[in-house]
N, C-alpha and C positions, 0 to 999 in steps of 0.2 A: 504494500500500500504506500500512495506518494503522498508524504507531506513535505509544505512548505518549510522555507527558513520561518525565525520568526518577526523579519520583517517585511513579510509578504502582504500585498494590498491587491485587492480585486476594484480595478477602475472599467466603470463602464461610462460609456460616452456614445450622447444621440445629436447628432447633428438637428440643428431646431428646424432646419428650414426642411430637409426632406426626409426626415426621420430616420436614416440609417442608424444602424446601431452597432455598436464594436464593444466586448469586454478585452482586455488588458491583465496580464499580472505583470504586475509591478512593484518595486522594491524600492523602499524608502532607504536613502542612504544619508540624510538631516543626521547630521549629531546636536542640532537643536531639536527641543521637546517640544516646541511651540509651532514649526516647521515641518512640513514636507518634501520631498527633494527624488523625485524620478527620473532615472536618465530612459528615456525611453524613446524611440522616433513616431513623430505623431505622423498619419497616413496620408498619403497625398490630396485622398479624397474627402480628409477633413480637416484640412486648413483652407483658409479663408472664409470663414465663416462662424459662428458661434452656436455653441455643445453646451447641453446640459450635462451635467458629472454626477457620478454616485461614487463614492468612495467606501472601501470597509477593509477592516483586517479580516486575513483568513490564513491558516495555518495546513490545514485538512482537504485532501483531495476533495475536487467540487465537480458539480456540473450546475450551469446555467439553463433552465428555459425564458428569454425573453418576452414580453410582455409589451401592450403597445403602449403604456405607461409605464416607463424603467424599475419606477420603485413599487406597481405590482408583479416583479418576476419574482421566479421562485427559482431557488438556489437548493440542491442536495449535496449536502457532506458527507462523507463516512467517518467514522468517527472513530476513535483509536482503539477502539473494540467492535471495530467493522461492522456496526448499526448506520444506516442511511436513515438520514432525517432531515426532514425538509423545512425552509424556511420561506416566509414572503419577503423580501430585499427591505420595504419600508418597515419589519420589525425590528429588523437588526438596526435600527437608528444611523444609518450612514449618514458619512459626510457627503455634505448637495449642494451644487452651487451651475454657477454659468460658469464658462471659459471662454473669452473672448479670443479671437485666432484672428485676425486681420491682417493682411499682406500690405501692411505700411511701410510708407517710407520716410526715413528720417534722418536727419544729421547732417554733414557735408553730402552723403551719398543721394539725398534727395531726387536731385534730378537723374541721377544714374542707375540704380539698383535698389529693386525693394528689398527694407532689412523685413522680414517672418519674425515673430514675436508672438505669447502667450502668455496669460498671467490667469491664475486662477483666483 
């Protein structure tokens, strides 16, 4: 059975305008408690535009079915005594938010090349 490290984070992300959907693991590498910090490559097909996020720790092999409202999907774990049990994503209390992703440009580069930027 695969478990995670235990800085494992299951990020899911819906692009607002045409509602695709992508989960993520991803790994907090923050040595601040207050911060998060993923090196991850966001997809081509969603940047320039703005995503709503769900955030949550998971340690425990998962499976996702998505949901057309992110935080009705429901998550199954197994569990370190290989019981499967299921969750609805909005009980687990994740972290929720927008991501804005705009292909701006800025600085001396202005006229020349867009800088990609992301802040959550």
């Amino acid at each position: 059975m695969a478990e995670y490290p235990i800085n494992h984070y299951i990020l899911i992300l819906q692009n607002n305008y045409t509602k695709k959907k992508r989960v993520f693991d991803v790994y907090n590498t923050s040595t601040d408690p207050l911060f998060y910090k993923f090196d991850f490559d966001m997809p081509d097909d969603f940047k320039d535009c703005e995503l709503n996020y769900i955030l949550f720790w998971d340690t425990l092999q998962y499976s996702i079915e998505l949901s057309n409202n992110i935080l009705d999907s429901k998550i199954t774990v197994i569990t370190k005594e290989g019981e499967e049990q299921s969750f609805i994503v909005r009980d687990l209390t994740p972290d929720t938010g927008i991501i804005g992703f705009p292909n701006m440009k800025s600085g001396d580069n202005a006229l020349d090349e867009p800088q990609s930027f992301y802040s959550l």
